[in-house]
Structures are given as C-alpha cells and as structure tokens.
MARDREN-542088 format. One record per residue: x, y, z of N, C-alpha, C in turn. Coordinates in pm, whole numbers, always signed. Layout:
N
- X,Y,Z,X,Y,Z,X,Y,Z $
...
END
This chain:
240
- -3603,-2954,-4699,-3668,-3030,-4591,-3595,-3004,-4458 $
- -3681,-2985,-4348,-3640,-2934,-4230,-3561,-3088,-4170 $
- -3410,-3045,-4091,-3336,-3180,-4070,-3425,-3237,-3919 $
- -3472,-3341,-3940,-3488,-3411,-3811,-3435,-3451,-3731 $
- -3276,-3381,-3729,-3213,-3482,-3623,-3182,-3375,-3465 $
- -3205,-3288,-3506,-3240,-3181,-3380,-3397,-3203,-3314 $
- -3466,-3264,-3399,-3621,-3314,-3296,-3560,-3435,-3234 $
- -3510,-3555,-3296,-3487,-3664,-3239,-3398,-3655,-3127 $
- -3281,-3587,-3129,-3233,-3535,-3008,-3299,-3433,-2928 $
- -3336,-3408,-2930,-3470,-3306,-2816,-3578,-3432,-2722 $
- -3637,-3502,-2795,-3706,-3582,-2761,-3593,-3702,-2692 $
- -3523,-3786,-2734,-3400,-3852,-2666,-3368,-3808,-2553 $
- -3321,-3669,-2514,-3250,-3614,-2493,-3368,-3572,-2378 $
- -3525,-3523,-2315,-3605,-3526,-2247,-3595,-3707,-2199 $
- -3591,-3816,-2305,-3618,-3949,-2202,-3463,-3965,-2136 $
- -3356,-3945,-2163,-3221,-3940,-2085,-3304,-3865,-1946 $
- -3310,-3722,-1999,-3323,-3616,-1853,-3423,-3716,-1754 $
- -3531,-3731,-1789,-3625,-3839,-1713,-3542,-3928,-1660 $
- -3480,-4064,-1696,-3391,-4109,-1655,-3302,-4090,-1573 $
- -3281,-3989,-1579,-3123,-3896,-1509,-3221,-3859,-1346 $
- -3305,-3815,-1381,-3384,-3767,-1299,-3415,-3892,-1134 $
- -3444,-3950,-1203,-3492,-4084,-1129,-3414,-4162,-1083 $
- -3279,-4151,-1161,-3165,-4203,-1069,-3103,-4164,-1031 $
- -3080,-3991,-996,-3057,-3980,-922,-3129,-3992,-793 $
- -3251,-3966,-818,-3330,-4030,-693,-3316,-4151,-614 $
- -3356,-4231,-707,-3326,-4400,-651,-3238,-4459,-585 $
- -3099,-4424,-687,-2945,-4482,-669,-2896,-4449,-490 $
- -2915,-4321,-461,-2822,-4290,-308,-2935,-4357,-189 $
- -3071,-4372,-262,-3175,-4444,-145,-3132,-4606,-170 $
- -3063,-4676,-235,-3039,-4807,-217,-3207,-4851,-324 $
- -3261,-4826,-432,-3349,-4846,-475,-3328,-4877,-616 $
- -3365,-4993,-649,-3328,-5061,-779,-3347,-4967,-910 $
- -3267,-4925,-965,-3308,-4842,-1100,-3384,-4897,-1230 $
- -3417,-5031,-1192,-3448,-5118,-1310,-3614,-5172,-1255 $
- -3673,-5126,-1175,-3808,-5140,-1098,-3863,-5034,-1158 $
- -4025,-5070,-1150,-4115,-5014,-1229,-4123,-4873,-1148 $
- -4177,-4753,-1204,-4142,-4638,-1159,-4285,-4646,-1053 $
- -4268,-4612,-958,-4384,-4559,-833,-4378,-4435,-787 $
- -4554,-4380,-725,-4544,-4287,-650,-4474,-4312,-549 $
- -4345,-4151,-487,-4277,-4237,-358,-4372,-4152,-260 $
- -4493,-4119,-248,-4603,-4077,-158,-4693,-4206,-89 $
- -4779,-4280,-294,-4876,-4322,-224,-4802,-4498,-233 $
- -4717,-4512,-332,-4623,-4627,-393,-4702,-4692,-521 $
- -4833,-4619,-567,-4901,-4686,-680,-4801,-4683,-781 $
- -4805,-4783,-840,-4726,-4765,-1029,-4782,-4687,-1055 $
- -4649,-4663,-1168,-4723,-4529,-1252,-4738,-4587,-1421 $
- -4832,-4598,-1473,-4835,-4613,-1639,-4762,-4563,-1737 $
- -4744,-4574,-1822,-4647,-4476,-1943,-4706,-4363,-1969 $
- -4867,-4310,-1982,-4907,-4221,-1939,-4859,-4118,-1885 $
- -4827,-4166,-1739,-4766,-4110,-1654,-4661,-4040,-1629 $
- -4553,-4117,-1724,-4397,-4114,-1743,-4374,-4036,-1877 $
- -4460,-3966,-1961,-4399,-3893,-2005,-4359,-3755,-1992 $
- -4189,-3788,-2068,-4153,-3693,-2020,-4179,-3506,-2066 $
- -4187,-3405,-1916,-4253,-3306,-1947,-4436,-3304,-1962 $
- -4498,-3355,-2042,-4565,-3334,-2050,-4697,-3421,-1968 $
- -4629,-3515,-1907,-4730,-3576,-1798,-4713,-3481,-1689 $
- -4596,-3424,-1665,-4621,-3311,-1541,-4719,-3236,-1563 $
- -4690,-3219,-1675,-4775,-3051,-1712,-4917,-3075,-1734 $
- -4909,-3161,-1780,-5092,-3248,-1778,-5148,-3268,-1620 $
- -5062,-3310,-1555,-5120,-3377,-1415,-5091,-3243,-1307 $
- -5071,-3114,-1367,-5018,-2996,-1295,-4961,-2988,-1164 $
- -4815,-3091,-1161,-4696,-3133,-1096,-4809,-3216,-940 $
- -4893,-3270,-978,-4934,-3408,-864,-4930,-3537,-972 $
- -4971,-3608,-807,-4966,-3771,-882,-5104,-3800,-918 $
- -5083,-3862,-1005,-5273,-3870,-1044,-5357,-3992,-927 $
- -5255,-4086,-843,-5397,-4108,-781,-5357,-4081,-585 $
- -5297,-4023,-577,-5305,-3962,-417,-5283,-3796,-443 $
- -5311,-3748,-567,-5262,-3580,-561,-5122,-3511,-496 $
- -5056,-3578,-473,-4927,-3538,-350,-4833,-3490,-472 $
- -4821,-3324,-463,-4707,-3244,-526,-4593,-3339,-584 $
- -4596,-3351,-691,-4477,-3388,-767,-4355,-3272,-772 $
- -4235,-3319,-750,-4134,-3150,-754,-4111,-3183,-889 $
- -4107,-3044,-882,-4047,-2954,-998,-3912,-2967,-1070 $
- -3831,-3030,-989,-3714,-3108,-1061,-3713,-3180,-1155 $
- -3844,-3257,-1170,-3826,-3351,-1293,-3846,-3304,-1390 $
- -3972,-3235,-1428,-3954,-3105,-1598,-3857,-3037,-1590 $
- -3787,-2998,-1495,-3652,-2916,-1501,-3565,-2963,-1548 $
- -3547,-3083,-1498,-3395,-3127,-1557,-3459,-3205,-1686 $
- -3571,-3263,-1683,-3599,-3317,-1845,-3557,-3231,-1935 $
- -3623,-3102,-1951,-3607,-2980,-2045,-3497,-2953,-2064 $
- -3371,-2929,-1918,-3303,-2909,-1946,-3194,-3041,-2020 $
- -3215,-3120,-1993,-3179,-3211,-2112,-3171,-3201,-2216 $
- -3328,-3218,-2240,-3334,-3203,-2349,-3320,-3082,-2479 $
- -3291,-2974,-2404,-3179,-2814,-2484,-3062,-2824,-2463 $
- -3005,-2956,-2414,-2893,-2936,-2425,-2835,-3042,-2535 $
- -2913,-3148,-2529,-2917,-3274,-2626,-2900,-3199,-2789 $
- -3020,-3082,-2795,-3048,-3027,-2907,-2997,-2927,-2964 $
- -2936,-2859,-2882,-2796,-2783,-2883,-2664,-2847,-2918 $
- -2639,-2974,-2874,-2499,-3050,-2945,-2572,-3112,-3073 $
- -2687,-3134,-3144,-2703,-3161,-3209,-2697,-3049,-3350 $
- -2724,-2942,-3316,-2717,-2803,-3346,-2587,-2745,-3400 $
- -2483,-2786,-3308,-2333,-2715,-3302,-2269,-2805,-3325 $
- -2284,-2926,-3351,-2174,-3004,-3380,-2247,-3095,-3510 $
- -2097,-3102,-3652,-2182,-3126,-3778,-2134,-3286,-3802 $
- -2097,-3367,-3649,-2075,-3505,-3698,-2199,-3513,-3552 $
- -2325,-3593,-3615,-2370,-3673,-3502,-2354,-3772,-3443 $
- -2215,-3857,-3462,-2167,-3923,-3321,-2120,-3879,-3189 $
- -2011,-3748,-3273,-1963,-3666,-3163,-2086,-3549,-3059 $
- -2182,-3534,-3155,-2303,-3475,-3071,-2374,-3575,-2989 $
- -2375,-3671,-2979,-2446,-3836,-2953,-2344,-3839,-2816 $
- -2217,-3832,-2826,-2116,-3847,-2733,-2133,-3749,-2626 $
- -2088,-3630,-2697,-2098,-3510,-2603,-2275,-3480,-2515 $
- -2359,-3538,-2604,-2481,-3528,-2497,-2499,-3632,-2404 $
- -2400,-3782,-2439,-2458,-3859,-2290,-2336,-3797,-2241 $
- -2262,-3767,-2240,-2148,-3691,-2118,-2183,-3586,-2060 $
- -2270,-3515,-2136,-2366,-3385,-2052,-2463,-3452,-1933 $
- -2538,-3536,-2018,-2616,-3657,-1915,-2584,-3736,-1794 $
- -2458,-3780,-1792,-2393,-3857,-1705,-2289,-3761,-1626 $
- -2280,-3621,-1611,-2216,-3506,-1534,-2318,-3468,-1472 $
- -2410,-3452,-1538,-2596,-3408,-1480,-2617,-3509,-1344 $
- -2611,-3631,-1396,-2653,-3707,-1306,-2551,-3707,-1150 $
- -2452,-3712,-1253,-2288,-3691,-1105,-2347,-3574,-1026 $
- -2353,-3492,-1081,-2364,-3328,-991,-2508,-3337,-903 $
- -2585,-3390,-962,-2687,-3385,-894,-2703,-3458,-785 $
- -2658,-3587,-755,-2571,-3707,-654,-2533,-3598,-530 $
- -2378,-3560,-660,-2295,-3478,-510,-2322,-3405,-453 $
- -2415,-3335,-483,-2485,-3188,-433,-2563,-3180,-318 $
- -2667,-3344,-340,-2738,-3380,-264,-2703,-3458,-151 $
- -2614,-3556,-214,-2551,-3689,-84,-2400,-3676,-104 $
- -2362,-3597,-147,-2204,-3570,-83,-2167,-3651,-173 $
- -2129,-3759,-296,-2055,-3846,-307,-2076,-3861,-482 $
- -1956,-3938,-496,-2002,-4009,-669,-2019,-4071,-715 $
- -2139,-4153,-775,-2149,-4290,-760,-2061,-4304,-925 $
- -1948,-4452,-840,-1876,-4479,-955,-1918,-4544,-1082 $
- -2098,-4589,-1107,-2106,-4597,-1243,-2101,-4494,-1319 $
- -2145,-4373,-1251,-2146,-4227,-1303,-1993,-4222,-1390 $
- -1899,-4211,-1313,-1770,-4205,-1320,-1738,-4273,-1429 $
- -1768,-4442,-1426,-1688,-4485,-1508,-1748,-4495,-1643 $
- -1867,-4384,-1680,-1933,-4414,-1789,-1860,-4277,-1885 $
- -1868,-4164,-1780,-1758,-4053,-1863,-1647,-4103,-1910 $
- -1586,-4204,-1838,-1456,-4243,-1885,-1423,-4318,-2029 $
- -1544,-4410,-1999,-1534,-4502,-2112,-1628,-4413,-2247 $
- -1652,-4282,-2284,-1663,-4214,-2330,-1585,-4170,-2384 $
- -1496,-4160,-2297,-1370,-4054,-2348,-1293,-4156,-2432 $
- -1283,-4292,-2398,-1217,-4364,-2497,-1285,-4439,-2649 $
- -1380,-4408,-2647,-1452,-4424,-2779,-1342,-4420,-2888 $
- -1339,-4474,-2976,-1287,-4495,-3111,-1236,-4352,-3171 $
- -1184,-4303,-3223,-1156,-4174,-3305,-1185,-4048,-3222 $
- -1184,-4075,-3127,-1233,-3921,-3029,-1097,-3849,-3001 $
- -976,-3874,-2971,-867,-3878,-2978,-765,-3965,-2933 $
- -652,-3916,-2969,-509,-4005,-2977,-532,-4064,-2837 $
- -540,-4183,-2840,-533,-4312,-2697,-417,-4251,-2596 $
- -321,-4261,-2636,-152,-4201,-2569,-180,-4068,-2523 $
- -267,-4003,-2550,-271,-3864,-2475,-360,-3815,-2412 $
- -462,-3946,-2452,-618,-3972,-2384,-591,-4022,-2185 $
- -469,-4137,-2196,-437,-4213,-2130,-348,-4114,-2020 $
- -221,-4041,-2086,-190,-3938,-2052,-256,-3835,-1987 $
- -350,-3787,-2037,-399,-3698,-1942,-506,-3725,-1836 $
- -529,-3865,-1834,-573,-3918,-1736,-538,-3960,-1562 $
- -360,-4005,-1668,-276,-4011,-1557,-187,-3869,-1437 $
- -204,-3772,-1572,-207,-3640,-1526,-301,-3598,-1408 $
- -399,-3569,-1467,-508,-3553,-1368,-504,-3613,-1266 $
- -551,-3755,-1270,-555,-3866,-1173,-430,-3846,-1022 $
- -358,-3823,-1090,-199,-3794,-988,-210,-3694,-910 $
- -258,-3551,-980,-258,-3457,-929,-370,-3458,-825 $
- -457,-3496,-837,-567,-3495,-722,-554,-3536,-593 $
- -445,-3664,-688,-449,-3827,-526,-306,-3706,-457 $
- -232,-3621,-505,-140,-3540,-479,-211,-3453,-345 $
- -277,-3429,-401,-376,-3313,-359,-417,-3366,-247 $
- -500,-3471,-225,-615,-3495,-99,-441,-3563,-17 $
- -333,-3625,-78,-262,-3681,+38,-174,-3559,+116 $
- -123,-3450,+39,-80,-3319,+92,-170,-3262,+181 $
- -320,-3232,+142,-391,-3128,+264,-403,-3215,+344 $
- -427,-3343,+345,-436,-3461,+453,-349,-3482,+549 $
- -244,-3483,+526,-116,-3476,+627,-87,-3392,+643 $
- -93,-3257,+614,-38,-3128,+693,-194,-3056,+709 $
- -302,-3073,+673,-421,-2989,+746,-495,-3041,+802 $
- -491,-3192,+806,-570,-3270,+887,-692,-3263,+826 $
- -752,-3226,+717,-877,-3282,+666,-844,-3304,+488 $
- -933,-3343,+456,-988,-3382,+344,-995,-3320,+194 $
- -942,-3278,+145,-975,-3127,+30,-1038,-3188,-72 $
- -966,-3339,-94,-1083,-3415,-220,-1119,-3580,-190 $
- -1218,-3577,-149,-1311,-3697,-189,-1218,-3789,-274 $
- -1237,-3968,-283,-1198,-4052,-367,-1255,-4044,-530 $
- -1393,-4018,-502,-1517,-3960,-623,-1433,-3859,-665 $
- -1383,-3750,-614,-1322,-3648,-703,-1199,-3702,-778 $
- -1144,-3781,-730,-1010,-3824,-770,-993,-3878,-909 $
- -1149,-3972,-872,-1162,-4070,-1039,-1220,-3978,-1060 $
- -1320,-3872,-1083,-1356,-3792,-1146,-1252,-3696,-1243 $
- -1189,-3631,-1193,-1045,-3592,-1236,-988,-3642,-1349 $
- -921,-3803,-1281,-899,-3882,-1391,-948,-3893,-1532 $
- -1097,-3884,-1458,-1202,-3963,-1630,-1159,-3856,-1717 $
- -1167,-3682,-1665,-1191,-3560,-1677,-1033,-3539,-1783 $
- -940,-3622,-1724,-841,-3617,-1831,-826,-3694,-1938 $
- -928,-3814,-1915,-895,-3915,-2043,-997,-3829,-2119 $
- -1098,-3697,-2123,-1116,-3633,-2234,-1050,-3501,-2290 $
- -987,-3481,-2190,-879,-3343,-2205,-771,-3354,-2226 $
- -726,-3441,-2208,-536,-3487,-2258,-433,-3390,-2157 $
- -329,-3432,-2130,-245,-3347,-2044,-253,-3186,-2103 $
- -279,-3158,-2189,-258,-3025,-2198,-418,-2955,-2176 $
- -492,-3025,-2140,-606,-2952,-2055,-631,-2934,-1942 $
- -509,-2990,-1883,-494,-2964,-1744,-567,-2793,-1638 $
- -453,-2673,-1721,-497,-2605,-1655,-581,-2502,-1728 $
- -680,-2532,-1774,-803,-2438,-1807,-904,-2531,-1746 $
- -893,-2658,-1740,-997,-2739,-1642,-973,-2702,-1473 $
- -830,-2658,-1420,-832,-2620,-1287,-866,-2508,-1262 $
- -847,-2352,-1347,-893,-2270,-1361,-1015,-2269,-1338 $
- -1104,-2339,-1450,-1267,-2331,-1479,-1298,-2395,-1307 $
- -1259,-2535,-1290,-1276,-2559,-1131,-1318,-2493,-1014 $
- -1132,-2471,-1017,-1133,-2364,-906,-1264,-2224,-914 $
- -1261,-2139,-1035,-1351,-2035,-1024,-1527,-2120,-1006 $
- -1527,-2214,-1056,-1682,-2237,-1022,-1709,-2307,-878 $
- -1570,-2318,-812,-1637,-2416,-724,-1664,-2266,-601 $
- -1508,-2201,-635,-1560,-2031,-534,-1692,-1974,-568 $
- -1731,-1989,-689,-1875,-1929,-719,-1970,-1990,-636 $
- -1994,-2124,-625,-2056,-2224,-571,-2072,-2176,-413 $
- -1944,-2147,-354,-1934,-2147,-221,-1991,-1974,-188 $
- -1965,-1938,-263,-2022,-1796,-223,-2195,-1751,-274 $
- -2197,-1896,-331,-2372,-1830,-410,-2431,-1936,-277 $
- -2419,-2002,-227,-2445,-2083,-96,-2433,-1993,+39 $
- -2298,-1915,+91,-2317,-1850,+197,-2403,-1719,+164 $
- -2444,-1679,+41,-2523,-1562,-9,-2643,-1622,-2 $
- -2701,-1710,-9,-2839,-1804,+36,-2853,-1796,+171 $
- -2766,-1805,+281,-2777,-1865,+383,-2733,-1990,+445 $
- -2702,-2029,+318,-2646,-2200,+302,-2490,-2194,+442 $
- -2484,-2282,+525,-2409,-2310,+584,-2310,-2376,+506 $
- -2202,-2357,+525,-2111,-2427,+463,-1962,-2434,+558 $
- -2007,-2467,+621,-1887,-2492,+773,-1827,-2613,+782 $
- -1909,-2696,+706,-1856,-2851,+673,-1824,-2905,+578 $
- -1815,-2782,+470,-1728,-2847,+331,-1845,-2805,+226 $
- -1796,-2822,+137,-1911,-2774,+15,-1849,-2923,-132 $
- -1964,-2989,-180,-1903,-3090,-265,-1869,-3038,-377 $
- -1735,-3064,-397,-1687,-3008,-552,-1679,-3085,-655 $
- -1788,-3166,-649,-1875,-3246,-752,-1888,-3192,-901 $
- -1996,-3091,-855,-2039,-3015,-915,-1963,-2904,-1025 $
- -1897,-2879,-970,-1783,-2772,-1025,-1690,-2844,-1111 $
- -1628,-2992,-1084,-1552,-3036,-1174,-1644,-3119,-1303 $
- -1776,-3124,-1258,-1855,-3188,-1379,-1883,-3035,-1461 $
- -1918,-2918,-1401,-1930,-2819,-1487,-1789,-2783,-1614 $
- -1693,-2786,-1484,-1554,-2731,-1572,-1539,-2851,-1701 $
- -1566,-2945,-1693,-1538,-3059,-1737,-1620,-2993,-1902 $
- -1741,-3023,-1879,-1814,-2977,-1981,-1811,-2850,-2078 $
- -1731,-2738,-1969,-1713,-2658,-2041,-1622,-2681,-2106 $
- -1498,-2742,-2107,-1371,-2711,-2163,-1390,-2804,-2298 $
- -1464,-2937,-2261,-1551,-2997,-2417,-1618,-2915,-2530 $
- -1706,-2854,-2437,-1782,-2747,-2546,-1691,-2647,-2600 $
- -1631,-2556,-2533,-1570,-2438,-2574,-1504,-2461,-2732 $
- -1468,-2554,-2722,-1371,-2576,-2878,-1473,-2583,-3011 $
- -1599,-2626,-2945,-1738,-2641,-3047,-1802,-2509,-3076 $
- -1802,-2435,-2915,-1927,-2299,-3006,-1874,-2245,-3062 $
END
C-alpha cells in the first residue's frame, strides 16, 4: 500500500504556503491575520472556494472572481513551493516529527525572507517561532542548543556594534541579530562556521544577482534572506 504520509504533507504543506503567503502580505500593512480573507482590489470576501490552495488560481486563471483584477502569481508559487518542500522532508526524513519540524521551519524562514526582501525587516513572531522549534523535546542536547545560540547571538550584536562605531553604518539589523541567535539554538556552537560561510556566499550571490538585474543596491541589500537560506541549508544537508 502506497504510504500516505507524503500526500498529507503535500496538501498541509500547500495550506501552510497559502498562509505564509497572506501573511506575509497582511503583517508589514498593519492588517489583522486572523480577518476573513478579501479581494485587496475590489475588498469582496472571498469563499473557501476561493481559497483553495493552487487550484482556485488555476480555476479562476490568476483573477478575482468578482472584479477580474489579476491575482499575482506569488501565491501558487509559493503554495507549490511549499508544498515540495513539505513533501520532500516527508520523503527524506524516516521520523515524521522531525519532517513535521523541519517543514514548519522551512515555512516560517519562507515567511521571514519574504518580509525582508520586501520591507526590509523581521517580524519577531517569525523569529521567535524558529526558535522555539529549535527547542522542541529530543531535537538536541538543551546545553548546546542554548550554547550555540549564545554563540551566534554574540557574534552578530559583535558585529553590528564594531561596523557601527568605526564605519558609521549599520552591517546588521536587530532582526538579524535574533535571527542568528534562533539560527544557533538549531546549530549548536559548532555550526557556527558553515552557517557563516553558507551566509556570507549567498548573501554575495544575492547582491550580485540584484546589480545583474539592474537592482540598485546603494542602500544596503537585506540579509534576511541569506541567513534564512543558510539556515535551512545547514538543517537539511545532514538529511539528504
């Protein structure tokens, strides 16, 4: 019998992306995440119909069904991509708590990156939901969980108070700082530097796939993004 627990995470794992989707929308506009979902064109509710995920796009061929106004393309995007990634830790990893774990931490980096990318910043429920992840029951030793939290955490607040007083700007955000942190209560001090490594190279990737766009970047580029990627990778790597 074919295992069902790679459909159930596929499907889960599309209503997260939906979710993810919408708040990041909502959250940086000051807009209640717990309000019924509306067109933000015409403001009609939308039905459950409406809201499912993937396939109400694809039914309603990316408009709203009652003012027609282009729905973007972000929302089957990141649903899908959710949901292959949901189904992929369900796939590669043969305890489904730890696949259960590792996909809302894919979910809740998704949502971070997509924040910073857009409005510069991290919203700290984002933050403190990776964290309290990382301390889950049996995930690892507390003392080295805690440890490499404090690792991290140090090195950052190190970081933004050094370029701050001798370069006069900014190198990390407060959001990066607890980000960091959370980033060690799942890596333990000795993940320190393959997470700065992975960092550092994705955030130069970042900055150069932006001035190769056209993208201005004269005012900083958010390295949001790059520490939720590195983050994830250095989780996975030990799995594939």
């Amino acid at each position: 019998m074919t295992d069902p627990l790679p459909l159930f995470f596929a499907l889960t794992g599309a209503c997260f992306g939906s979710l993810t989707a919408a708040m990041a929308w909502r959250l940086p506009r000051g807009i209640t995440v717990w309000g019924r979902s509306a067109c933000p064109s015409c403001g009609h509710g939308l039905a459950p119909r409406d809201l499912v995920p993937l396939l109400s796009w694809l039914l309603l061929r990316g408009r709203c069904r009652h003012c027609a106004t282009p729905v973007s393309g972000a929302y089957p995007l990141i649903e899908g991509a959710t949901a292959l990634f949901w189904t992929l830790c369900a796939l590669l990893m043969s305890d489904p708590v730890a696949g259960l774990t590792v996909s809302l931490l894919g979910t809740a980096l998704l949502f971070l990156a997509l924040v910073d990318a857009r409005w510069r910043y991290l919203p700290d429920a984002g933050v403190l939901l990776v964290a309290l992840l990382a301390l889950l029951p049996g995930r690892m030793d507390l003392i080295d969980s805690l440890s490499g939290g404090l690792a991290f955490g140090l090195l950052a607040l190190g970081v933004r108070w050094l370029v701050g007083r001798h370069l006069r700007r900014e190198a990390l955000g407060l959001g990066d700082v607890k980000l960091m942190a959370a980033a060690g209560l799942w890596l333990g001090p000795f993940g320190l530097p393959p997470f700065l490594i992975l960092s550092g190279l994705t955030g130069i990737a970042q900055v150069l796939g932006l001035r190769m766009a056209g993208r201005d970047t004269g005012d900083g580029v958010p390295f949001g993004p790059a520490l939720c990627l590195a983050l994830l990778a250095c989780v996975l790597l030990p799995v594939a």
